[in-house]
Steps between C-alpha positions, in 0.01 A plus 500: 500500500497868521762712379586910602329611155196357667533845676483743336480876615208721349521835455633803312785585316441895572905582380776403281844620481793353333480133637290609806167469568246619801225269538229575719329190556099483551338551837791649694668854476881340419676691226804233433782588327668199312766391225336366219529090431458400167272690210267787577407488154128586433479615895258783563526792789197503720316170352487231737700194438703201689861438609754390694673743778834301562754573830797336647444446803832636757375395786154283587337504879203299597253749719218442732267737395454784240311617192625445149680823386776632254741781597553735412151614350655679236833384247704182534381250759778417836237380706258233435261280783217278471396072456662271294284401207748300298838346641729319325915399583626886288213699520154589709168704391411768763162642516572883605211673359577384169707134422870542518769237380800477752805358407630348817879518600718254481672591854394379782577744693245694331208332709369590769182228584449566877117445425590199305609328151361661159125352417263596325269731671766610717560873586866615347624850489828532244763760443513541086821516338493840233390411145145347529370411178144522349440204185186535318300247436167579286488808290292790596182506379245798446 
């Protein structure tokens, strides 16, 4: 049974300050700003590597149509859309350009599912809580 670290996000650490990091993860032009989770021991600037990008989701809509993006471009991530690639009763794996692990709220209010209930493969567009995290999960290698 799969399990979120089965999706990991690849990319770039290409800054680090204090308990920050921006990760620029391959294939897109994203420059994510995130609270470090865990160790960043033996992490690397500019050497590819994997993660997770964590959010809190405050507020989850299913949509009809729509490409997979985060916004903004640039810094800490508000807005995220694209398909469900993991779903489980606390937490869902969006593809947005690069895999994303959503905490889902625990208020139902929060939901809005015109297009119908959370599946996998569905289309979801979220409003992020502040304080996404980035966990690393191999060490950089040259």
């Amino acid at each position: 049974m799969p399990t979120v670290s089965d999706f990991p996000a690849c990319g770039k650490m290409i800054a680090m300050e204090n308990r920050a990091v921006v990760f620029a993860p391959a294939n897109t032009n994203y420059e994510i700003r995130l609270d470090a989770e865990g160790s960043l021991d033996g992490a690397r600037m500019g050497v590819m590597t994997e993660g997770l990008i964590r959010l809190e989701a405050k507020k989850v809509w299913t949509v009809p149509s729509g490409g997979n993006f985060i916004s903004p471009i640039f810094g800490p991530p508000r807005t995220v859309q694209g398909r469900i690639r993991y779903l489980d009763e606390n937490q869902m794996v969006i593809q947005a350009g690069v895999p994303i692990v959503v905490r889902l709220p625990t208020d139902p209010d929060a939901y809005d599912l015109v297009r119908g209930p959370l599946t996998v493969g569905t289309l979801v567009n979220i409003a992020a809580r502040p304080g996404g995290t980035f966990e690393l999960l191999v060490k950089a290698t040259a």
